[in-house]
C-alpha positions, -999 to 999 in steps of 0.1 A, spaced: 0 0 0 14 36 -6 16 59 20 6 89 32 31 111 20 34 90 -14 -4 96 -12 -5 131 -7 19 132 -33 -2 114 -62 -31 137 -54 -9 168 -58 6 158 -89 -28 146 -100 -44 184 -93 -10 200 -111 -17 180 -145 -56 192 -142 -48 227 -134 -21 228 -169 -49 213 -192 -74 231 -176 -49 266 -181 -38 251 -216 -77 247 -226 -88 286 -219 -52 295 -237 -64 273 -270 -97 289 -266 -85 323 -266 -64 322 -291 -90 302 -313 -112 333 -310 -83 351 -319 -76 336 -349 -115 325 -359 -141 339 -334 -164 308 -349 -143 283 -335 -142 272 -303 -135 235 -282 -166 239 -268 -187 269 -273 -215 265 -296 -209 295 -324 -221 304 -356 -212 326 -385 -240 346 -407 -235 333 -441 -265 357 -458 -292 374 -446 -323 372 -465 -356 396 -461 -384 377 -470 -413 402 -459 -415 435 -445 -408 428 -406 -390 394 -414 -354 382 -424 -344 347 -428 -304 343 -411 -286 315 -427 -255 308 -405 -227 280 -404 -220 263 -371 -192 254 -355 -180 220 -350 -204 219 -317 -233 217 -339 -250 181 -335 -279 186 -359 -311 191 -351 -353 177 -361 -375 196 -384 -396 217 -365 -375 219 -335 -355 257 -320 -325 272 -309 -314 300 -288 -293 331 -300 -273 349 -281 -260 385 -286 -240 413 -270 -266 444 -270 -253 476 -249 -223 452 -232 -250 428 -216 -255 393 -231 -289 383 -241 -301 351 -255 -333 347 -275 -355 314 -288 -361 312 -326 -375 279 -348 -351 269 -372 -367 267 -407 -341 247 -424 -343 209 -432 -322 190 -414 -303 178 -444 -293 213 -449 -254 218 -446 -261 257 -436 -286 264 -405 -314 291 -412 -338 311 -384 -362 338 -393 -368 364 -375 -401 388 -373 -390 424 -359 -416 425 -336 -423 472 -321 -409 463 -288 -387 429 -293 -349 438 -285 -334 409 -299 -354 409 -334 -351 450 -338 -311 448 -332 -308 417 -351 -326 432 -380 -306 467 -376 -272 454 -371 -266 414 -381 -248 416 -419 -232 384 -432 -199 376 -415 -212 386 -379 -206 355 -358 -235 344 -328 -238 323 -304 -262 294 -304 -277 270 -280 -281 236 -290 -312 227 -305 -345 219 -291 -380 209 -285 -406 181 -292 -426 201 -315 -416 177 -345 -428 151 -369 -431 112 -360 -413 86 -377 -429 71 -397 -442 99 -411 -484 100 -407 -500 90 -439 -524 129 -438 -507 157 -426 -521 189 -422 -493 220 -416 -514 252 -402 -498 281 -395 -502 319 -387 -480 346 -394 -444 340 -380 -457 311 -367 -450 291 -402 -411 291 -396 -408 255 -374 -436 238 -401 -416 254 -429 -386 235 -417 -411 207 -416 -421 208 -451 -386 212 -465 -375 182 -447 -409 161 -465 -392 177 -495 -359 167 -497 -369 131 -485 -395 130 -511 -421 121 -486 -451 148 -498 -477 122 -498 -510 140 -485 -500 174 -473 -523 201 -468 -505 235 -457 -526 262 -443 -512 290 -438 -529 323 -427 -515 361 -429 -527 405 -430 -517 399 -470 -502 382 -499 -470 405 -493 -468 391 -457 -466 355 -467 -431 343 -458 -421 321 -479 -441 327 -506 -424 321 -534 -411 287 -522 -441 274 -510 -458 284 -546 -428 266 -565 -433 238 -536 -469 232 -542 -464 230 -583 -435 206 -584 -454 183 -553 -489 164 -563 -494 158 -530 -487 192 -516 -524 214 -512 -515 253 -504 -538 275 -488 -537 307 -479 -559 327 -459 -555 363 -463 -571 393 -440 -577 414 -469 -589 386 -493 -626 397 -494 -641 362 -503 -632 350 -473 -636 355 -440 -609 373 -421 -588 356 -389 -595 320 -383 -633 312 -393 -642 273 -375 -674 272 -406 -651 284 -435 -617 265 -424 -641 229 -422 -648 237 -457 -615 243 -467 -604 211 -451 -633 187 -447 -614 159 -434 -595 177 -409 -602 156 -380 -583 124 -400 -553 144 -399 -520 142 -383 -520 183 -374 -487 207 -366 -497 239 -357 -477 270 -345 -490 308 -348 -507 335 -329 -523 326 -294 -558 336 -309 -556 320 -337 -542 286 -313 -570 290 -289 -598 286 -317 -579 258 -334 -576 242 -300 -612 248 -293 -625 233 -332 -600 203 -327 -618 196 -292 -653 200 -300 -651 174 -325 -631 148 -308 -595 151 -325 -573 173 -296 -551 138 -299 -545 147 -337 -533 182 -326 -496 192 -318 -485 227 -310 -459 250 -305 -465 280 -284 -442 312 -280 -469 327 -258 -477 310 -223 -508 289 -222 -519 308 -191 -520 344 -188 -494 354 -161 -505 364 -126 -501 402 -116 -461 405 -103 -466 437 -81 -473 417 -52 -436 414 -35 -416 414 3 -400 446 7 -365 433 0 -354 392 -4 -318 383 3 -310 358 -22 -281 339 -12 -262 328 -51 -244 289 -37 -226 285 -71 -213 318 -73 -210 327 -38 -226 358 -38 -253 375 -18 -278 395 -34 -307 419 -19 -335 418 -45 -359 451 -41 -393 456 -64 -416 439 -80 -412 414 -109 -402 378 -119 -368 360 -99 -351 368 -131 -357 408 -132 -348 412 -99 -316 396 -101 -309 413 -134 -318 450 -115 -291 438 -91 -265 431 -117 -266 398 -123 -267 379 -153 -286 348 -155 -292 327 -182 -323 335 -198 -340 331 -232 -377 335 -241 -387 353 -207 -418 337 -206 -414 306 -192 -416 284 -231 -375 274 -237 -364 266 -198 -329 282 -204 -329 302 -172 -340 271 -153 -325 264 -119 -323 249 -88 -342 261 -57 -322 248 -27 -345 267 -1 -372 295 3 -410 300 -7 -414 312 -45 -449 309 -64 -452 308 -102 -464 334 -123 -482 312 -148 -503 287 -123 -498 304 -90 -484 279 -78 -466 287 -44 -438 264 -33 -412 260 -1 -397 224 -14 -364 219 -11 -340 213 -40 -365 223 -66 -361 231 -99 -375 265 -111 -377 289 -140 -364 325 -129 -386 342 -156 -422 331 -142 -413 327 -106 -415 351 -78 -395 353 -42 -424 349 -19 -395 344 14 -354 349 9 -344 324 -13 -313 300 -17 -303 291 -57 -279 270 -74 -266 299 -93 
């Protein structure tokens, strides 16, 4: 057996090798982004190949990943992350590309009050280099494909079943496909052009579009006129993403006659509305355990304001509770949910910072 001081020994040098590679890893990594601010050994990165408007308010990014890139399922997202004003801020956006596509595409609606969109719009020109989160979400198509498929979409809503359609495209899979998609006008249609070209050169591809300021038709989601469009609705495997009005009346139709099973969805909104956030304790003391800090949280608002109004910097993505990226863990304190209302004092729980609020001081894995 080795002893103690041979022991001690072993460990030491065992600590001195990990503290080199971990020293000779950041020194790689800073001179990788030195040399080629895309690459990294473990950071996921992308550079903007071209950016494309397709509407008015809306611009299609097609970027390059890094080697960190593992792929990702039609239909699925991915968080970008940007510099804006020297603060980091990460934002959720569907992919519309096919998988099979060597380049990565997300597009973007500038929405009056979005951050993320309006500075992405303003200032993102081909060569700019973003950061990405890996790719996510269950909002995708089954395998085997279902024999009926019905795509409905509103708005920017179509970018996730876009990347669905390409993906039945490049496989050759357009069997039955009926793609609804509704929009103010023909000029706000993205896509257009490709789904026109997609729906001539595909037999088994049936485009709709429901236009606000077609006259023959109904404006919004109709339940009477969208039956007639698509009797057989009910039958059909159904991928839906758009405005929250235009999901709640889908939602409702599919119910009513028996087929919510048939329905998917992918919501950017929350479900719920959020609960009033005025209601707070004077002043929680939030004690940080991964950082080791200590931070007094004053105001109204969800976890994750108040910890960004005392100068930290969480994680954080869609704000409202949809892409868990500022998810963490509770270790004690009361907080209650924004969405359900919800109020909790486990122990080691896992939270989202965006739709929770201190109810008590608070300990986080943070």
């Amino acid at each position: 057996m080795l002893s103690m001081s041979k022991m001690g020994a072993s460990w030491r040098s065992a600590g001195s090798t990990v503290a080199a590679r971990l020293f000779l890893d950041r020194q790689a990594e800073f001179w990788m982004g030195e040399l080629d601010p895309v690459r990294s050994l473990g950071e996921l990165r992308a550079r903007v190949i071209e950016v494309i408007e397709e509407t008015r308010d809306t611009k299609t990014f097609v970027l390059r990943p890094n080697g960190a890139w593992g792929g990702h399922r039609a239909g699925q997202y991915t968080s970008v992350e940007a510099e804006i004003d020297g603060v980091r801020v990460r934002r959720c956006y569907s992919i519309s590309s096919a998988p099979s596509e060597a380049l990565v595409s997300i597009t973007v609606k500038r929405v009056a009050d979005g951050r993320v969109s309006t500075w992405l719009h303003q200032n993102v020109r081909a060569g700019h280099v973003l950061g990405l989160g890996a790719p996510a979400g269950d909002f995708v198509l089954p395998s085997p494909t279902p024999d009926k498929l019905l795509l409905l979409s509103g708005g920017s809503g179509i970018t996730p079943v876009m990347s669905m359609l390409r993906d039945l495209a490049v496989r050759n899979a357009i069997g039955d496909v009926v793609f609804v998609h509704h929009a103010r006008s023909r000029a706000d249609v993205i896509f257009g052009e490709e789904l026109a070209d997609l729906a001539a050169c595909h037999a088994g591809l049936r485009l709709v579009l429901c236009l606000d300021d077609d006259v023959s038709s109904p404006p919004g989601f109709d339940e009477a006129h969208f039956a007639k469009l698509v009797p057989d609705f009910p039958e059909r495997s159904t991928f839906l993403c758009g405005p929250r009005p235009l999901m709640d009346r889908v939602e409702g139709l599919f119910g009513s006659v028996g087929a919510s099973d048939r329905l998917e969805l992918e919501r950017f909104t929350p479900s719920l509305p959020l609960l009033p956030t005025n209601a707070s304790v004077d002043a929680v003391h939030i004690r940080l355990g991964h950082s080791d800090r200590n931070v007094v949280a004053k105001g109204h608002g969800s976890l994750l304001e108040q910890l960004e109004r005392a100068g930290e910097r969480p994680a954080h993505g869609c704000r409202i509770g949809i892409c868990r990226s500022c998810k963490c863990l509770k270790q004690s304190g009361t907080v209650q949910n924004l969405v359900t209302g919800e109020v909790s004092s486990e122990p080691d729980q896992e939270i989202q910072l965006c739709i929770s609020i201190p109810r008590s001081d608070l300990e986080l894995d943070l």
